[in-house]
SEKELO-246575 format. One line per field, with one value per residue (C-alpha): x, y, z. Coordinates in nm, 4 decimals. Example, Ala and Ser with C-alpha at 12.3 -4.5 7.8 and 13.67 -1.06 7.14 Angstrom:
2
px <- [1.2300;1.3670]
py <- [-0.4500;-0.1060]
pz <- [0.7800;0.7140]
***
This chain:
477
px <- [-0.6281;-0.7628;-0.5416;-0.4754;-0.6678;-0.6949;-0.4342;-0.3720;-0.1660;0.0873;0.3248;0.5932;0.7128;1.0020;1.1471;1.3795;1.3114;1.6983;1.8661;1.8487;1.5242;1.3004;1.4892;1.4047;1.0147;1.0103;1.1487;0.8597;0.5688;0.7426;0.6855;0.3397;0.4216;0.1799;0.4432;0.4394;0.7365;0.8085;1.0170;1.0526;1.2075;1.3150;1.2943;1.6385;1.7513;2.1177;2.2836;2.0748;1.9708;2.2940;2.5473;2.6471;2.4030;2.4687;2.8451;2.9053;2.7181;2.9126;3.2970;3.1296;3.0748;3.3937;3.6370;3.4825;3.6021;3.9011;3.9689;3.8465;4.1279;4.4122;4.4159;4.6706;4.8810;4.6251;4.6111;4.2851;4.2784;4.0154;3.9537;3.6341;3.3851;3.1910;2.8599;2.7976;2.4680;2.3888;2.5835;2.3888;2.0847;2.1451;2.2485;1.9506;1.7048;1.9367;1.8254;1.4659;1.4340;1.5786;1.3763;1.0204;1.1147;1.1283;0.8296;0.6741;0.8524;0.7352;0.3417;0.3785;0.4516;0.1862;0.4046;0.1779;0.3989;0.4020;0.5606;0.6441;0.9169;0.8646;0.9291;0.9178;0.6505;0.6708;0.8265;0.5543;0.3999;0.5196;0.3930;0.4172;0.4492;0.3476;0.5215;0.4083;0.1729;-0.1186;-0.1020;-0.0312;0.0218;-0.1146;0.0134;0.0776;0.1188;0.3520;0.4355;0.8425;1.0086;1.3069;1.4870;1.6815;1.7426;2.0838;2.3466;2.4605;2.7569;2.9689;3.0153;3.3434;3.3636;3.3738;3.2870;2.9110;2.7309;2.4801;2.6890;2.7826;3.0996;3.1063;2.9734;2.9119;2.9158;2.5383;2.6596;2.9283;2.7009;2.5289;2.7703;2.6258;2.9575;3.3277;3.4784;3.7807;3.9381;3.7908;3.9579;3.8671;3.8907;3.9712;4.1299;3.8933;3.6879;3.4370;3.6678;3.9041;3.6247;3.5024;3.8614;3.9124;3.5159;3.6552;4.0814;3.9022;3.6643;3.9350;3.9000;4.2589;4.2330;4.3562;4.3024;4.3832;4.4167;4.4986;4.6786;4.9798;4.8105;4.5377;4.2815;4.3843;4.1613;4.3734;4.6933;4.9749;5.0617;4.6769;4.6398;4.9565;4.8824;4.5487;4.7104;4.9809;4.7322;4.5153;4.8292;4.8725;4.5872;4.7025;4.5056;4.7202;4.7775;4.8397;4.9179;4.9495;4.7217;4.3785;4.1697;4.1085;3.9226;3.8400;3.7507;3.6036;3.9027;3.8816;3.6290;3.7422;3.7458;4.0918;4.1179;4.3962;4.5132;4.7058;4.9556;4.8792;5.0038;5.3020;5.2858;5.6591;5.6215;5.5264;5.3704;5.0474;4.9066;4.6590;4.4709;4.2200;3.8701;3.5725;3.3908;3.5160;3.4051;3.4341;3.4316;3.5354;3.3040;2.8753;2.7063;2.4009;2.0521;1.9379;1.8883;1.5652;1.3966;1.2977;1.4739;1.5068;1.0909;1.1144;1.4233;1.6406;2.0208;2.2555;2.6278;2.8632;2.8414;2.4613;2.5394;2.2732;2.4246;2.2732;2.3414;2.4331;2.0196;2.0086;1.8215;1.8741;1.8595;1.4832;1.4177;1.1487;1.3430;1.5769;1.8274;2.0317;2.2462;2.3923;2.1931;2.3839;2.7155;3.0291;3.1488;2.8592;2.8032;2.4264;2.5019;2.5756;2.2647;2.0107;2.1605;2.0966;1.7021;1.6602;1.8423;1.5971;1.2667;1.3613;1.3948;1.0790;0.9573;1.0935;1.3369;1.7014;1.8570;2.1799;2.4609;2.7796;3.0572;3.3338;3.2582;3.1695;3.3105;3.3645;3.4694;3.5952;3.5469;3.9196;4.0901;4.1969;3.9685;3.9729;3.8371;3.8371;3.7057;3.7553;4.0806;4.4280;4.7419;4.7867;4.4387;4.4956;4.7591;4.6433;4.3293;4.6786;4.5835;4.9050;4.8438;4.9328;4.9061;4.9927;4.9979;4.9566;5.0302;4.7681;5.1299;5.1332;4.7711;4.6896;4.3377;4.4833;4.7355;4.4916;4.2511;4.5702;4.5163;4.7884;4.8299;4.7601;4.7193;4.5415;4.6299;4.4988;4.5079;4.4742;4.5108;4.8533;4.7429;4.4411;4.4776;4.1366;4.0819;4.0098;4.0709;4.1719;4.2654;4.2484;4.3489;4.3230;4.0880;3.7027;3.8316;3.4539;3.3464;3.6498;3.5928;3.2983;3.4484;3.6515;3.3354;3.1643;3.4970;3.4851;3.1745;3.1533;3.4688;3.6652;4.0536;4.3592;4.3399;3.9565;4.0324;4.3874;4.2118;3.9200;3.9085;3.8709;3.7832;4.0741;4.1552;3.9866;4.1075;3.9920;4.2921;4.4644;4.2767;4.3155;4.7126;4.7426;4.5438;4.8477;5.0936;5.0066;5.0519;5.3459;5.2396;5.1641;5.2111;5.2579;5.4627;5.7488;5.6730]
py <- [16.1952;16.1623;16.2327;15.9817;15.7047;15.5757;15.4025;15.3234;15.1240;15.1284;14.9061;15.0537;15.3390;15.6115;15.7464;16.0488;16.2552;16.2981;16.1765;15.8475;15.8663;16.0657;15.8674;15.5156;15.6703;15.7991;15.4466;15.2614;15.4464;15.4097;15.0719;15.0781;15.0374;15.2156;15.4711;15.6807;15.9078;16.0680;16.3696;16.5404;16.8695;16.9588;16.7499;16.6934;16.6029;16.7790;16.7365;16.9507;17.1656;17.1493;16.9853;16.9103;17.1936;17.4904;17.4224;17.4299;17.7469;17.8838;17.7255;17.8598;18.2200;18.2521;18.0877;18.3433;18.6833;18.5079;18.4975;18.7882;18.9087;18.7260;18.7705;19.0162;18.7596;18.7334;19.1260;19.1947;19.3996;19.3923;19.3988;19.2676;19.3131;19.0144;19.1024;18.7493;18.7861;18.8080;18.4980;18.3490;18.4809;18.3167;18.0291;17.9972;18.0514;17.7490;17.5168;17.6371;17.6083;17.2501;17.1434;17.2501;17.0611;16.7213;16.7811;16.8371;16.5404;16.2881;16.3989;16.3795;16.0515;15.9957;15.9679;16.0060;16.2705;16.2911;16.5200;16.3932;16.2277;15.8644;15.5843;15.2189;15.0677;14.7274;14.5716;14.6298;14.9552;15.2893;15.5793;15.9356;16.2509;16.5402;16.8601;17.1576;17.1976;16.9867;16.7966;16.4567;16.1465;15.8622;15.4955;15.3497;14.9988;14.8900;14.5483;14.6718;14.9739;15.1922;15.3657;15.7048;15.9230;16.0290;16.1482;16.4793;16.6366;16.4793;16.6848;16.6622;16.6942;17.1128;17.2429;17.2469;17.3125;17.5252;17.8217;18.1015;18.0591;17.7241;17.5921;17.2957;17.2588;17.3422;17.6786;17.7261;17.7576;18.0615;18.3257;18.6239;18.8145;18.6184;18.5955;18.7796;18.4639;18.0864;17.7799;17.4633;17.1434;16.8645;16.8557;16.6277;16.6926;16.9118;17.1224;17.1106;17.2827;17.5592;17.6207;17.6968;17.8902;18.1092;18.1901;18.2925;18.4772;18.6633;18.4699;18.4084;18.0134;17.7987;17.4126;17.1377;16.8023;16.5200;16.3573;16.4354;16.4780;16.6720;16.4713;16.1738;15.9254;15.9997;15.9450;16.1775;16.2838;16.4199;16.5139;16.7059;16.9646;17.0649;17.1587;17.3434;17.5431;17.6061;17.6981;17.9524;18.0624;18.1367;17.8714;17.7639;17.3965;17.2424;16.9114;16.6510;16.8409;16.7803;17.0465;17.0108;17.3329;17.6901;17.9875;18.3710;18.6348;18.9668;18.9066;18.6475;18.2092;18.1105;17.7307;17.5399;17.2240;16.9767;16.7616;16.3941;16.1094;16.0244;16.3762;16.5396;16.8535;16.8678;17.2130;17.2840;17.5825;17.8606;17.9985;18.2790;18.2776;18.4572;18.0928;17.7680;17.5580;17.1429;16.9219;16.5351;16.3510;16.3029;16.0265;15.8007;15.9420;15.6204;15.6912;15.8666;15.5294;15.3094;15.0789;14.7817;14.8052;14.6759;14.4243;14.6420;14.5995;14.8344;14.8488;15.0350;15.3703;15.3630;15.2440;14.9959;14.6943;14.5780;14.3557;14.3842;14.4321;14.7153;14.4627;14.4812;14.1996;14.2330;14.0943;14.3611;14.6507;14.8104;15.0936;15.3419;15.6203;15.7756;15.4988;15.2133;15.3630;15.4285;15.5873;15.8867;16.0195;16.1832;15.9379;15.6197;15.6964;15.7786;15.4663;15.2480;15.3825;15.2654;14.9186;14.8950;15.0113;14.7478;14.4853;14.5485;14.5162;14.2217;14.2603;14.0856;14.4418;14.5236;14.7307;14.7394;15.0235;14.8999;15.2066;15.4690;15.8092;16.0543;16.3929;16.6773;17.0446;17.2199;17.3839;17.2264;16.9725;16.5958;16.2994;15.9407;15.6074;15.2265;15.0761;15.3098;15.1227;14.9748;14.8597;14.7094;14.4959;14.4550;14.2467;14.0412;14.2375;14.3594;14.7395;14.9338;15.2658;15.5751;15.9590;16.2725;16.5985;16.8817;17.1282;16.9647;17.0045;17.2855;17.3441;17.3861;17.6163;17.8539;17.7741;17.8911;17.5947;17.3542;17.1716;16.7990;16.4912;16.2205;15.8641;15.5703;15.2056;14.8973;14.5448;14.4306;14.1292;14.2538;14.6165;14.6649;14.9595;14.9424;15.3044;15.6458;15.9437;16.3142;16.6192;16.9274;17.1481;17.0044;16.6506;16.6324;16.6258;16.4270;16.1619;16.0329;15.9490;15.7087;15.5752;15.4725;15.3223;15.0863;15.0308;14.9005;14.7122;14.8956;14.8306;15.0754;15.0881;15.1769;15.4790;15.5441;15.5377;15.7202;16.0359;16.3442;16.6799;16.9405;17.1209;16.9738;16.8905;16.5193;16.5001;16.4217;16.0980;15.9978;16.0725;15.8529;15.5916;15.5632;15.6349;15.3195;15.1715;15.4061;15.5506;15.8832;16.1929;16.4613;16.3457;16.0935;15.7428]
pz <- [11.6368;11.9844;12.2174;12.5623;12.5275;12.1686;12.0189;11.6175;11.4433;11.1576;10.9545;10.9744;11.2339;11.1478;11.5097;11.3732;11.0948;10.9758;10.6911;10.8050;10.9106;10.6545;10.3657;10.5192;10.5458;10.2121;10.0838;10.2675;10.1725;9.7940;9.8735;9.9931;10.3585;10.5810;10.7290;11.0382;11.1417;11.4507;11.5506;11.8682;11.6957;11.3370;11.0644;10.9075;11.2240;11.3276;10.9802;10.8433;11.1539;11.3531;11.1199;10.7871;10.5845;10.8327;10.8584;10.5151;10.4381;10.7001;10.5602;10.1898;10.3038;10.5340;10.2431;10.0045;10.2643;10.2834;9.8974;9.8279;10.1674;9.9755;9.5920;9.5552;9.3948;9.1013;9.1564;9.3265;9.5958;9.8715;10.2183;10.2503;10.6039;10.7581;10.8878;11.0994;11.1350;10.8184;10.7240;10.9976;10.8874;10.5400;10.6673;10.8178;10.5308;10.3551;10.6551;10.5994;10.2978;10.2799;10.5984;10.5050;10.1454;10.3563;10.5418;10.2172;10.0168;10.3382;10.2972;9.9149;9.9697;10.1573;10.5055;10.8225;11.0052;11.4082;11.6187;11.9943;12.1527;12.1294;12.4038;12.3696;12.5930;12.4512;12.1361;11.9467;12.1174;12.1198;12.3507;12.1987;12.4425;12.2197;12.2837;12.4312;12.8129;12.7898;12.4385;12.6006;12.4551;12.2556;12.1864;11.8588;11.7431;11.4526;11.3016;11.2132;11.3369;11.2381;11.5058;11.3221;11.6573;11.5712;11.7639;12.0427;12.0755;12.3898;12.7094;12.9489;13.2700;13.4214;13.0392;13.0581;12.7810;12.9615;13.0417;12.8020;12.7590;12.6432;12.3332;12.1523;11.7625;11.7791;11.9477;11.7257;11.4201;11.5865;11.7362;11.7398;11.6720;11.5147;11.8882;11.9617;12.0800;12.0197;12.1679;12.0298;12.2500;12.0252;11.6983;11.4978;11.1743;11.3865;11.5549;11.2574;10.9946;11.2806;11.3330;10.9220;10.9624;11.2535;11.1599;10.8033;10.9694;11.1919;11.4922;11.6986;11.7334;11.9327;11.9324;12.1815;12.1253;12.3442;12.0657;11.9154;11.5152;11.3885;11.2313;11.3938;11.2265;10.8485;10.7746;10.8682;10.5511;10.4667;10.7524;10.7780;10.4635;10.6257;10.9622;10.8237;10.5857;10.9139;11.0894;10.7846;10.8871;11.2193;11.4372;11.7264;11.8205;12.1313;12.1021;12.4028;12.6304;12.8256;12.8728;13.2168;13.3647;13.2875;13.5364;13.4192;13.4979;13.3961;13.1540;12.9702;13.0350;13.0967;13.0247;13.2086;12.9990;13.1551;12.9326;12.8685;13.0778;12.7540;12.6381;12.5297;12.7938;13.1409;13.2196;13.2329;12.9983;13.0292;12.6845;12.7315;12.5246;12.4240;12.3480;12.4443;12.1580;12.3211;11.9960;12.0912;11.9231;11.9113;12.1392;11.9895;12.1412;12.2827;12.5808;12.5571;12.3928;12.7090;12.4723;12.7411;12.7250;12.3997;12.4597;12.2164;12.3310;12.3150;12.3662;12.6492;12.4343;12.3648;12.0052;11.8515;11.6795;11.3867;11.1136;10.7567;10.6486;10.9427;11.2395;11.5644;11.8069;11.7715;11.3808;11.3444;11.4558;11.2727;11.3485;11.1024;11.1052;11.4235;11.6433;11.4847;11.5757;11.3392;11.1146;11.1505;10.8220;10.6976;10.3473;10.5287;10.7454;10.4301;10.2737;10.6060;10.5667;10.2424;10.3100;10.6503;10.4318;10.1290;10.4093;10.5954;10.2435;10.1361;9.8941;9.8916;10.0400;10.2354;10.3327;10.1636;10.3072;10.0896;9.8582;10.1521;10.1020;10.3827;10.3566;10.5326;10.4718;10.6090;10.3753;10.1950;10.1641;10.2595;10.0533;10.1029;10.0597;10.0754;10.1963;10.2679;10.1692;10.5140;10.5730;10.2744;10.3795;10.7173;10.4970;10.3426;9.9976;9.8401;9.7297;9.4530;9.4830;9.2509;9.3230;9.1643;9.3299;9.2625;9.2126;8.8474;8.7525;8.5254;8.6514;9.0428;8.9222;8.7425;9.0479;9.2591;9.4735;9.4684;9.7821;9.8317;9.6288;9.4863;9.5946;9.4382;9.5927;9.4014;9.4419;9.3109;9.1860;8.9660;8.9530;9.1085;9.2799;9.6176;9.7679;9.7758;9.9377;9.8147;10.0005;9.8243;9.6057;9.5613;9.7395;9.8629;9.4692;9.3301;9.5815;9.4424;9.0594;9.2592;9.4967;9.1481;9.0102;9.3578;9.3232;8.9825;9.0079;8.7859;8.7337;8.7262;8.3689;8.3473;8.5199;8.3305;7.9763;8.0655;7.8842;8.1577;8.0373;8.0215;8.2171;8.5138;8.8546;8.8090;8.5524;8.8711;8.9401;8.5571;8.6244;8.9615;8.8208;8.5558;8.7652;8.9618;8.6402;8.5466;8.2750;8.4221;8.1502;8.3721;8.6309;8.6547;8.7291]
***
């Protein structure tokens, strides 16, 4: 392609090669779109690069030392040694691996595959700045356009990401050694998994959160058994506090946090690092796009608003994934890119998040989708709910990994099922039996009488489907 001063045309143009972003290309060119995508860096974007893939190699391989450190009570005996780099070193082939399959699944299917960082020069125009000293740029036309840029991790003010000492999540995936001493700043999913990566890895931990929960987005009561297992563990909390500043002193960052304006204490407290890790939440990469060129509108935190077929206030634009703003999850994006392709194609296609699941990797795990029982009654739908604790399941027990639940919520009135929550061993896998359930409609009693293999941990979802209904075996009702 000539590059400067010709410029081409397409039907439909992919900004983002992530999983919102190569899924809605692949799904066009399926459709016989003329497809272009365009990435500035990796393809995969930062769940699998930064994110989702490279975290959970890292919880897999630190929760297996750990085991392996605590088995006496099934009589093994080990002390096992962590060679980091190695981890990291596998945990890199994973993302290679998995990253040179997309570039190879988006030219099999016959994607036209830029790389460049893109800005809007008109709502219909599109100039591409290649990478690297004199490769310039070149304009392309397209008739729709799918904006998939994603999402970066949030700075605060005096922790900048630049210096050594303080990392992001990016960084976090990457240490070159465990560190001595790791302070987390915020207790959310993010900083809640690297805390489990890093205590299991021998790490001292210690996490700060504004707040006075961990996990504050779940209920109390899920969120409760993860943060006394981390605690367990031997991470740290400090709850109520801000971190305000940090200064080198012999060696080390010492963080000052300052308690929070309705916070229980009053002092101020110091906690001295190796790494700072800062993990409050990721900001939408929008503004990199020129996006006013094209008339695009975004709102006060950079976040796209679409509609329920993925269109932005421009009918021929589209954005999905991390651009179009909460809740962030690689699924919901890759399921945005195939309602935005099917659109731009025609066909009668659109989101639906009543049956979105959402996990979190802790330990133990965290699982959930569709409506809690408040939400639930918040929409004026009377819930049902039924429980069953993972203590009475015979697979757990042999699994030696007992804590948590599964929580079922119905609609009183018809026994549908409209949500769940699990917290405890494989929630990340369970969660999706009960996805397909809400998707397909299905009642209490579809789940009750389905026959589950023995012994299995998804017993439990069979048992607080009839416990709703009380006629739970195992358990009282």
């Amino acid at each position: 392609m000539v590059v400067g001063d010709v410029t081409t045309s397409t039907d439909v143009l992919v900004i983002g090669a992530g999983p919102g972003g190569y899924v809605a290309a692949i799904r066009a060119a399926q459709l016989d779109l003329d497809v272009t995508l365009v990435e500035k860096g990796e393809y995969g974007g930062a769940c699998l690069n930064r994110g989702c893939i490279p975290s959970k190699a890292l919880i897999n391989g630190s929760e297996l030392a750990s085991e392996a450190g605590q088995a006496e009570e099934l009589g093994i005996y080990a002390d096992p040694t962590v060679a980091l780099d190695e981890m990291i070193s596998w945990k890199d082939g994973i993302v290679d691996q998995l990253t040179s399959g997309i570039e190879q699944l988006c030219t099999a299917a016959g994607v036209n595959l830029m790389q460049g960082t893109a800005e809007f020069a008109d709502e219909n125009k599109i100039r591409i700045v290649h990478q690297g000293e004199g490769q310039g740029s070149e304009s392309l036309k397209f008739d729709n356009c799918i904006i998939a840029t994603g999402s970066r991790p949030i700075e605060i003010p005096e922790f900048d990401f630049g210096d050594e000492r303080i990392v992001s999540s990016d960084g976090a995936l990457n240490f070159e050694t465990v560190p001595d001493e790791l302070v987390i700043v915020g207790a959310g999913y993010i900083g809640m998994e690297l805390a489990t990566v890093y205590s299991r890895l021998g790490s001292d931990v210690s996490v700060i959160e504004m707040l006075e929960q961990a996990l504050p987005s779940y209920q109390e009561d899920v969120a409760s058994i993860v943060r006394k297992r981390a605690e367990r563990l031997g991470v740290d909390f400090h709850f109520g506090y801000t971190a305000d500043s940090w200064a080198e002193s012999d060696g080390e960052a010492v963080l000052t946090a300052v308690p929070t304006a309705d916070a229980a204490h009053d002092s101020d407290i110091e906690l001295t690092a190796d790494k700072i890790l800062v993990a409050v939440g990721r900001r939408p990469v929008t503004d990199t796009l020129s996006l006013e060129d094209a008339g695009v509108e975004t709102n006060a935190q950079g976040v796209i608003p679409t509609d329920s077929r993925c269109r932005t206030n421009k009918e021929h634009i589209f954005a999905v994934g991390d651009v179009a703003g909460e809740p962030m999850l690689a699924h919901k994006g890759s399921k945005e890119g195939e309602v935005a392709a099917e659109v731009i194609a025609g066909e009668p296609a659109a989101v639906d998040y009543q049956a979105l699941p959402a996990a979190v990797f802790t330990d133990p795990e965290i699982g959930t989708v569709g409506l809690t029982e408040n939400e639930a009654a918040n929409e004026g739908i009377t819930p049902l709910t039924g429980e069953f604790q993972f203590q009475a399941s015979g697979r757990a027990l042999t699994a030696n990994r007992t804590e948590g639940f599964v929580r079922i919520v119905a609609a009183k009135e018809t026994e549908r099922v409209i949500g769940a929550q699990i917290v405890g061993p494989e929630a990340s896998e369970l969660i999706a039996e009960i996805a397909a359930m809400i998707e397909m409609g299905a009642k209490l009693q579809d789940i009750g009488s389905t026959v589950h293999t023995h012994p299995t941990l998804s017993e439990a979802i069979m048992e607080a489907a009839q416990n709703a209904r009380g006629k739970a075996i195992h358990r009282q009702n």
